[in-house]
VEXDREN-549425 format. One line per field, with one value per residue (C-alpha): residue number from 1; residue in three letters; x, y, z. Coordinates in steps of 0.001 Angstrom, whole numbers, m for minus. Layout:
N
nr <- (NUM  ...);
rest <- (ALA  ...);
u <- (X  ...);
v <- (Y  ...);
w <- (Z  ...);
REM end
This chain:
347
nr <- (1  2  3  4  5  6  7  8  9  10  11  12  13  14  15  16  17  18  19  20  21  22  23  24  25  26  27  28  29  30  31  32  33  34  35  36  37  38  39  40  41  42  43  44  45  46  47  48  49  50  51  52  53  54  55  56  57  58  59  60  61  62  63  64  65  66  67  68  69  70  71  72  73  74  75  76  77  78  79  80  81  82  83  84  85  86  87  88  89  90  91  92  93  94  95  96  97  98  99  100  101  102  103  104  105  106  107  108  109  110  111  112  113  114  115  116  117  118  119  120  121  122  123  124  125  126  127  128  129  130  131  132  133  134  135  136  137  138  139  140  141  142  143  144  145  146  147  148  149  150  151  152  153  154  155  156  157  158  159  160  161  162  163  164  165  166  167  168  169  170  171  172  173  174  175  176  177  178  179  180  181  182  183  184  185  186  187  188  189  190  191  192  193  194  195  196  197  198  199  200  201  202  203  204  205  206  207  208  209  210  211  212  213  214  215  216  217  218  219  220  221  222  223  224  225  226  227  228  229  230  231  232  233  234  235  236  237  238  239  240  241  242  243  244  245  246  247  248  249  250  251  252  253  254  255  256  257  258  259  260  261  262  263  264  265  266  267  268  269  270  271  272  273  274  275  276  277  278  279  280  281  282  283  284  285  286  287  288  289  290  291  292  293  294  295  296  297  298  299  300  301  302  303  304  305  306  307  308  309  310  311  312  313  314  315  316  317  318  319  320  321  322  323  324  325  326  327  328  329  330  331  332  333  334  335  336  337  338  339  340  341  342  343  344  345  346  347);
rest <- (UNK  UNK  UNK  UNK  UNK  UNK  UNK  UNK  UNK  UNK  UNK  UNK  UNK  UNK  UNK  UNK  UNK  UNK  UNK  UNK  UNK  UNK  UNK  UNK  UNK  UNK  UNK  UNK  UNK  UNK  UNK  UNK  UNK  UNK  UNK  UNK  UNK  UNK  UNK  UNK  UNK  UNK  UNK  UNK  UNK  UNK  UNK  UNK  UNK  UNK  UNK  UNK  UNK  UNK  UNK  UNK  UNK  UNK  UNK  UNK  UNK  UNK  UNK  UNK  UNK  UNK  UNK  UNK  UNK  UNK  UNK  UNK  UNK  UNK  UNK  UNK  UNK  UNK  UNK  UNK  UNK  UNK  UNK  UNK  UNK  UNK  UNK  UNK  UNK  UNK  UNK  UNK  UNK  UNK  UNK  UNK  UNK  UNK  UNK  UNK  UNK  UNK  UNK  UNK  UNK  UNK  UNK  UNK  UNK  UNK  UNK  UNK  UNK  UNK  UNK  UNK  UNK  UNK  UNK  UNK  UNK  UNK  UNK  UNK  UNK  UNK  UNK  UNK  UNK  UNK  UNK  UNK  UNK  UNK  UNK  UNK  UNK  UNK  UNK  UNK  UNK  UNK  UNK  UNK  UNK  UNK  UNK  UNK  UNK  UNK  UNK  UNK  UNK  UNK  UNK  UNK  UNK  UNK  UNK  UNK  UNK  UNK  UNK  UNK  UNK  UNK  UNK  UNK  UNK  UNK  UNK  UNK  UNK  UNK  UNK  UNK  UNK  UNK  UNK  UNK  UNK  UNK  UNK  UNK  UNK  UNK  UNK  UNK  UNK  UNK  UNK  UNK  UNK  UNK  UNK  UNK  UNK  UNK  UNK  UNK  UNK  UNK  UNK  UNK  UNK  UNK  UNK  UNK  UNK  UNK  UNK  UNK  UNK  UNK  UNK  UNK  UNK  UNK  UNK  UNK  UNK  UNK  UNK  UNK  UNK  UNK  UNK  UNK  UNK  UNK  UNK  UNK  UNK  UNK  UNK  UNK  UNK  UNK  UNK  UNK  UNK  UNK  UNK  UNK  UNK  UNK  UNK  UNK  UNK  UNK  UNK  UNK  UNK  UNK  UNK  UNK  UNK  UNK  UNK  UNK  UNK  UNK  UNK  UNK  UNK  UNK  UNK  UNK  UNK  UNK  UNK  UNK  UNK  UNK  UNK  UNK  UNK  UNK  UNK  UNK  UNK  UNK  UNK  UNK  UNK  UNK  UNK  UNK  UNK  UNK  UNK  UNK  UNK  UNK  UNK  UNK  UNK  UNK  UNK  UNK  UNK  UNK  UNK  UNK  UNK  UNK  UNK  UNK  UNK  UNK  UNK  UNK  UNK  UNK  UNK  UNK  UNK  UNK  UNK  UNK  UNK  UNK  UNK  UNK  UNK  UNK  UNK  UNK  UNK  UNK  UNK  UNK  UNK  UNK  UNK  UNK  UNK  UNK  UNK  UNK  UNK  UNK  UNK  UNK  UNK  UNK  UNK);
u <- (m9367  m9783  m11609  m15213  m17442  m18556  m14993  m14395  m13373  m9625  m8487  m5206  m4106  m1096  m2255  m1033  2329  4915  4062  743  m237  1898  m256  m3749  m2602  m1274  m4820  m7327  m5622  m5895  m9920  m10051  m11287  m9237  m10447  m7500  m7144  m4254  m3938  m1316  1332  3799  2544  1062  m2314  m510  m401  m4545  m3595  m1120  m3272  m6190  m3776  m3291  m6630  m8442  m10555  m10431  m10177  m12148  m9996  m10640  m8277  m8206  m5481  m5246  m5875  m8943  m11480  m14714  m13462  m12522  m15004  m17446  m15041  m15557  m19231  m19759  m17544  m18585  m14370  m13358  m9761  m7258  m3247  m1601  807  m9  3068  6162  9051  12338  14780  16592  13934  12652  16290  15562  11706  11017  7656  6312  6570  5453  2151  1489  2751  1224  m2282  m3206  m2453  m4386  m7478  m7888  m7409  m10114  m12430  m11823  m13959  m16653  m17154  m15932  m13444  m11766  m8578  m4920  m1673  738  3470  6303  10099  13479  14319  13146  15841  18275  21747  21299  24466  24006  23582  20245  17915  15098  11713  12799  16307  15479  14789  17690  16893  15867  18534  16157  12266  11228  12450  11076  7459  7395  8570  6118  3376  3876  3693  282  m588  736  m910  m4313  m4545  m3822  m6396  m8840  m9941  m11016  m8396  m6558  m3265  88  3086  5488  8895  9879  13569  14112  11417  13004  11640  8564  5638  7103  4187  6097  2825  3567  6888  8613  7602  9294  8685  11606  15159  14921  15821  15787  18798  17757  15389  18337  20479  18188  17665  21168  21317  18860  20539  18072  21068  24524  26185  25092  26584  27754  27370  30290  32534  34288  31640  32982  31147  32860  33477  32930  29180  26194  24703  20854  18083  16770  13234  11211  8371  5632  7464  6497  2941  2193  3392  426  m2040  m416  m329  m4216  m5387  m3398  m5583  m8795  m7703  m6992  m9939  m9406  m11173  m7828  m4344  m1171  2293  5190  6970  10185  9813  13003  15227  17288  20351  22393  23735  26276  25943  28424  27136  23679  25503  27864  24655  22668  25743  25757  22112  20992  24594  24549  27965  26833  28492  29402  30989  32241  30602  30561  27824  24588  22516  20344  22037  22386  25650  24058  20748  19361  16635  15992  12881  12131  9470  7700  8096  6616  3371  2822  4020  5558  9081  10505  11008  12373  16055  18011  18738  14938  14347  17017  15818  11964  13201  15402  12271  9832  12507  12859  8736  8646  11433  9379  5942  8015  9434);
v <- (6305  5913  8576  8164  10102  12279  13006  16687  17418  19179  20839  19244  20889  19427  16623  14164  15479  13669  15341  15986  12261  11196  13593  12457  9372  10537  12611  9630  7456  10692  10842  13308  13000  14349  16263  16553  19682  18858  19950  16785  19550  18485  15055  11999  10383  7116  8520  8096  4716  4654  5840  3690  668  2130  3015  536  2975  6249  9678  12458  14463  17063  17193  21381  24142  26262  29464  28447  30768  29440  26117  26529  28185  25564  23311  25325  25173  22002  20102  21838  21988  22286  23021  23696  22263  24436  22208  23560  25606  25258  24178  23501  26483  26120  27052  29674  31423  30886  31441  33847  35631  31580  31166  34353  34204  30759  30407  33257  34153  30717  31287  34411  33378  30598  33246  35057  31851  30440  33426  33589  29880  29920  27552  28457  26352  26837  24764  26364  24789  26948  26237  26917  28523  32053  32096  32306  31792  32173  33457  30982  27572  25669  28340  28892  30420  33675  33383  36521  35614  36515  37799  34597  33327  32310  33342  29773  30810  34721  33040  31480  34393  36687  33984  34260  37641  37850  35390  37428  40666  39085  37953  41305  42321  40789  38459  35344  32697  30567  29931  28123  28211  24966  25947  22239  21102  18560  15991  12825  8877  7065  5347  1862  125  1359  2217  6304  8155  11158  10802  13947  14709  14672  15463  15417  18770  16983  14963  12222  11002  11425  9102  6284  6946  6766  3792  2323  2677  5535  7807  7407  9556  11941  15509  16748  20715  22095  20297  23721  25292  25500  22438  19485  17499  20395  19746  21680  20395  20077  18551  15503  14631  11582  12485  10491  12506  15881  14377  13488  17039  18861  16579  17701  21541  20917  19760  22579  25072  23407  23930  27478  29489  32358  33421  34702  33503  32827  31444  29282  26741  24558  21109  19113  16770  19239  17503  18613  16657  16708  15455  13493  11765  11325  9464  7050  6475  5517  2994  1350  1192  m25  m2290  m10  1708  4935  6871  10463  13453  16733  19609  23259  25581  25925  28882  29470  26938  27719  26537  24930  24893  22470  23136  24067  21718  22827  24338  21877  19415  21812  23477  20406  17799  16384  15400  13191  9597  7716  7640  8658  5160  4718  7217  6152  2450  3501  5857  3154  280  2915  3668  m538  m779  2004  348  m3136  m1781  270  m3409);
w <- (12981  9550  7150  5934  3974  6501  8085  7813  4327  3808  347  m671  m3464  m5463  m3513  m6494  m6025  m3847  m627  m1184  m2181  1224  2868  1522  3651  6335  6607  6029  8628  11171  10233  7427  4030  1386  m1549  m3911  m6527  m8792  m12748  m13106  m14806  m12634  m11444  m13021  m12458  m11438  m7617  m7387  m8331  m6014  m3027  m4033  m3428  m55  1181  m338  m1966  m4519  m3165  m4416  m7084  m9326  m12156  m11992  m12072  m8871  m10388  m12109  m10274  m11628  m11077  m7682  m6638  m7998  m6123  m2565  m3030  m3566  m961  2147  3343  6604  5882  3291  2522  m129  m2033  m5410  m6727  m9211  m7146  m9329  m8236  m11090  m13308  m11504  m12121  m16007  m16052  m12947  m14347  m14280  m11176  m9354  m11677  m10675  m7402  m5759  m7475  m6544  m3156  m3354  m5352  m2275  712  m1171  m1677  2261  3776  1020  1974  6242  5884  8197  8516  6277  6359  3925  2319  2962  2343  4495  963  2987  5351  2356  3091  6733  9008  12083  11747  12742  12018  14121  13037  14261  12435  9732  6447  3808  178  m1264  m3696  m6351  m7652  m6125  m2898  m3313  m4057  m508  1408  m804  m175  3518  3590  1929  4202  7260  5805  5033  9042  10514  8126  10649  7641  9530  8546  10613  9430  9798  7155  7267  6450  5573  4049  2005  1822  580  528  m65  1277  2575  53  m2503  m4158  m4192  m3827  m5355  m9697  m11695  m15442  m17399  m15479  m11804  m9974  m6769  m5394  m3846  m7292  m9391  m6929  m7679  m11316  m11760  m9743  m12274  m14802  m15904  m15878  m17015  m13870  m11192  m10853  m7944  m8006  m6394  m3862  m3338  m158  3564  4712  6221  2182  286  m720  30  3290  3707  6297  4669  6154  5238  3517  5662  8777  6964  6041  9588  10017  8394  9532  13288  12245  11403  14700  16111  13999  14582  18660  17690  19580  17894  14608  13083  13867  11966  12734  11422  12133  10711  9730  9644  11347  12928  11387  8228  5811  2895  m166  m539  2610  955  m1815  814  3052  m643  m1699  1555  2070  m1986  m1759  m5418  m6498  m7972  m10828  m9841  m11123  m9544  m11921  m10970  m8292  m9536  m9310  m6618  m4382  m722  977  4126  5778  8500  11043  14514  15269  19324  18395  16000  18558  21460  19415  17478  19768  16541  15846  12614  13780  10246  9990  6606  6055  6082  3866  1401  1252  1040  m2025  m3631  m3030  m4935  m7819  m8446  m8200  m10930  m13028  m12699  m13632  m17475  m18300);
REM end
């Protein structure tokens, strides 16, 4: 069922950003209609493009920053919402070790100013982006969502467990939100249209967008950081999900809240593959996949770096009746196929 203008409208904010944009589609194929809050600080205005291409149509955007009160609330009052996805946030762990004070101003009084504005206006519905970044480095291998959450190893990771705390507190407050925080891993890929994928200003933090910029030539090598952890090569291992999985993910997690009886209610759930791996594997399955030979180096641990994470998906796939069906290959090629369409469209 596609979206029209009288679908049930759902906040998406960051919803320019690579899994937010994924996710506007994912929601207007399952019936909703998007209404996209993003300040394009870390995103470009290329995606709306992108998603027009897509749908066929433009999606209603308003080019404001998250912790804008008067703007959001102008926002909430005029749109009539039905639900909100919380994407907005600063997400590079490595700059949260260098610039913590950023990212706890940004990432959580947006989250607040919206569990403030979602009463005032009964909406009643919340999908948060969370982050397996709370469990830390956990002891036992997959984590589950009752696996306990670790000191986070960087002020990214803090934000998320912080967020979900507020979160947590502002339900038992009887405050009447429904709510359910996605710890999701690593989101990698791209639309197979090759019209959106993962876009980052400047130097990627991310792996997988640094892969294919150094396969196009964008940068001269790739650095490895550390092959020295007790994983099977020596590299950090990680859950790689394709990013349409995750989208189709929220879109699930939404239903399951409009089901939700109850005028309060909060929970969380893992989103991942359930399988790790390294990076050095990531990098293999890449060569073999592109038919590319990439240019690596071995350079030292970076801060904030977990050793090894993956997830425990039983009960994503039980509450959500959800599980990720694209492969890693998949992912890699759609990833690689949106890094040549970007390369094409700068000559």
């Amino acid at each position: 069922m596609a979206a029209s203008r009288n679908s049930p409208k759902i906040l998406v904010t960051g919803g320019a950003g690579f899994i937010g944009s994924h996710t506007v589609v994912s929601l207007v194929e399952a019936g909703f209609e998007p209404v996209i809050v993003d300040d394009f600080s870390n995103s470009q205005r290329s995606a709306l493009d992108g998603l027009r291409a897509i749908l066929g149509r433009d999606v209603i955007c308003y080019s404001v920053n998250c912790n804008d009160a008067d703007a959001m609330d102008d926002i909430f009052k005029k749109e009539e919402l039905t639900g909100v996805i919380h994407f907005a946030a600063y997400k590079a762990v490595g700059e949260s070790v260098a610039q913590p004070l950023k990212y706890y101003r940004n990432n959580l009084d947006s989250l607040m100013l919206l569990l403030e504005l979602m009463p005032k206006y009964k909406v009643p519905n919340l999908v948060f982006s969370s982050s397996c970044t709370v469990y830390g480095q956990p002891e036992k291998l997959p984590v589950t969502e009752e696996t306990p959450r670790l000191p986070a190893q960087s002020p990214y990771g803090n934000t998320k467990a912080i967020s979900e705390d507020i979160i947590r507190d502002v339900v038992q407050a009887k405050v009447p939100i429904k709510t359910m925080a996605l710890r999701y891993f690593n989101p990698v890929g791209a639309h197979p249209s090759a019209e959106i994928g993962e876009l980052p200003l400047g130097v990627p933090a991310n792996l997988i967008p640094f892969i294919t910029q150094t396969a196009a030539g964008i940068r001269s090598s790739l650095t490895v950081y550390g092959d020295d952890y007790n994983t099977p090569d020596g590299t950090c291992v990680r859950d790689y999900i394709h990013v349409m999985d995750l989208a189709e993910a929220h879109v699930q997690a939404l239903r399951k809240l409009n089901e939700t009886t109850t005028d309060t209610f909060y929970d969380v759930i893992n989103i991942g593959t359930g399988k790790g791996e390294t990076v050095l594997n990531i990098i293999k399955t890449f060569e073999q996949e592109a038919g590319v030979k990439l240019n690596y180096t071995i350079g030292p641990r970076r801060a904030g770096d977990v050793e090894q994470v993956y997830a425990d998906v039983t009960k994503a796939n039980r509450e959500l009746n959800w599980k990720a069906s694209r492969s890693l290959g998949e992912s890699l090629r759609d990833a690689w196929r949106w890094q040549q369409k970007l390369d094409q469209s700068t000559r």
